[in-house]
N, C-alpha and C positions, 0 to 999 in steps of 0.2 A: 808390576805393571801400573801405567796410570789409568787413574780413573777417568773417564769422559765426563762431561757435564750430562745433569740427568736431562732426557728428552733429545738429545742430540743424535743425527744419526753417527754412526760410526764410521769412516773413509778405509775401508780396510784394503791393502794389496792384496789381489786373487791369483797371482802368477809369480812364480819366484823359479828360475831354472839354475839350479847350482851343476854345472857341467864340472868341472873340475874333481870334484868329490867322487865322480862315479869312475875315474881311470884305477880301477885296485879291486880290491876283494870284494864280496857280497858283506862283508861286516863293515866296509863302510857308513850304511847307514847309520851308525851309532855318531859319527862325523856330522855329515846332514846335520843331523837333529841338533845335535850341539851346536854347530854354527847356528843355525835358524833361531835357536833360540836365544844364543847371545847377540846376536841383533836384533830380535824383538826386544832384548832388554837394552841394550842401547839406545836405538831409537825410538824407545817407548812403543810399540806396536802390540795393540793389544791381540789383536787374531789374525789369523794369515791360512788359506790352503795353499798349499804348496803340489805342485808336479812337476817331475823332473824328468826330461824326454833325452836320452840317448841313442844316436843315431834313428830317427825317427818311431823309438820304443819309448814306452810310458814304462820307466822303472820303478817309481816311487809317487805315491800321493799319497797327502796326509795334513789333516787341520791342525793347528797348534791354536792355542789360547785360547780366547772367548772369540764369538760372531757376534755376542752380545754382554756386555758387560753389565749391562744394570738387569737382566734377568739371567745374568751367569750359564748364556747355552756355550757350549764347547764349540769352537771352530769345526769343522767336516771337511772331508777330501768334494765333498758336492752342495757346501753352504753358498746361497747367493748373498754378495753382500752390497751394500747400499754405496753407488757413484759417485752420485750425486750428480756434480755436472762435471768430472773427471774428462768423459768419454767425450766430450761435444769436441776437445781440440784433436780429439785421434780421428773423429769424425770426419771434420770437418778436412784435414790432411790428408786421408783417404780421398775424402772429392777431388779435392787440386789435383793427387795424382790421376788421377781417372781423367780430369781435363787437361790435364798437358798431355796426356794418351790420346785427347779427342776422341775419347770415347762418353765423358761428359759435357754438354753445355753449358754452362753457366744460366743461359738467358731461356735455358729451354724450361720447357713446362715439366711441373714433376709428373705427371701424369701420362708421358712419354716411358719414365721408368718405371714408375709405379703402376699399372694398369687397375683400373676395377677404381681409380679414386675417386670420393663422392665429386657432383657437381658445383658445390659449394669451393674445392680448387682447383679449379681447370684453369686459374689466372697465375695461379701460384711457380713461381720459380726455381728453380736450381738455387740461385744466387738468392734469391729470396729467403729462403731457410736457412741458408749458412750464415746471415747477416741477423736473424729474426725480426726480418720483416714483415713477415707472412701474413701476420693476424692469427695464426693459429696458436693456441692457447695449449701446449703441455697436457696434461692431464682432464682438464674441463670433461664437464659432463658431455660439450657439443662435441669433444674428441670421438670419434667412433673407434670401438671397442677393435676394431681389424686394425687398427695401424698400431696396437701395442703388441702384435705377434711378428715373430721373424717375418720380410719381407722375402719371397721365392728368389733364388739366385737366378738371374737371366743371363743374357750375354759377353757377363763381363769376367 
């Protein structure tokens, strides 16, 4: 495996579903594990959790590698591992779909969806966030500590 640069975070895949592997015996998983591994070794991947859902059953979960290479922690079937800014296009692609639903606005205030938001953005947009125009600042001290928790599923 390769080594990362020291201080960097590490990009790791948290979802791998090998469907194929599970049509056969329970001693498949010897399979699994083999392939997973020879594409960690291919693609240089240094950690990965893996779960593998058949027919909406969780058959298999399991860390392979490191989560952390320069303090050498083992991957886990329940390691979180570091984005970075991955997530913002899956994000943001969720929204559109939701607005071609017309179930989101673009031009609407987030505080429509988000109820309890401070005062500070009652200006703030839909579109506004997707674009980062907002002014809101990522992690800043003036970030309030509730918008880094799951947000309550409502209507959608």
């Amino acid at each position: 495996m390769q080594k990362a640069p020291r201080g960097s975070p590490v990009v790791l895949p948290v979802l791998l579903i090998i469907a194929p592997f599970l049509w056969g015996s329970p001693a498949r998983g010897d399979k699994i594990d083999n392939y997973v591994k020879a594409r960690m070794e291919k693609e240089h991947i240094p950690g990965l959790s893996l779960a593998v859902v058949n027919k909406g059953r969780v058959v298999k979960v399991k860390g392979y590698g490191y989560a952390d290479l320069e303090l050498h922690v083992p991957a886990t079937p329940n390691t979180a591992y570091q984005v970075g800014s991955v997530t913002k296009q899956f994000t943001a692609a969720a929204i559109m779909i939701l607005v071609q639903e017309n179930k989101v606005g673009l031009d609407q205030k987030i505080s429509k969806y988000m109820p309890g938001t401070p005062e500070t953005w009652k200006d703030i947009t839909v579109r506004q966030l997707l674009t980062h125009t907002s002014g809101l600042q990522g992690d800043s001290p003036t970030t309030p500590k509730r918008c880094s928790r799951t947000i309550p599923k409502t209507k959608y």
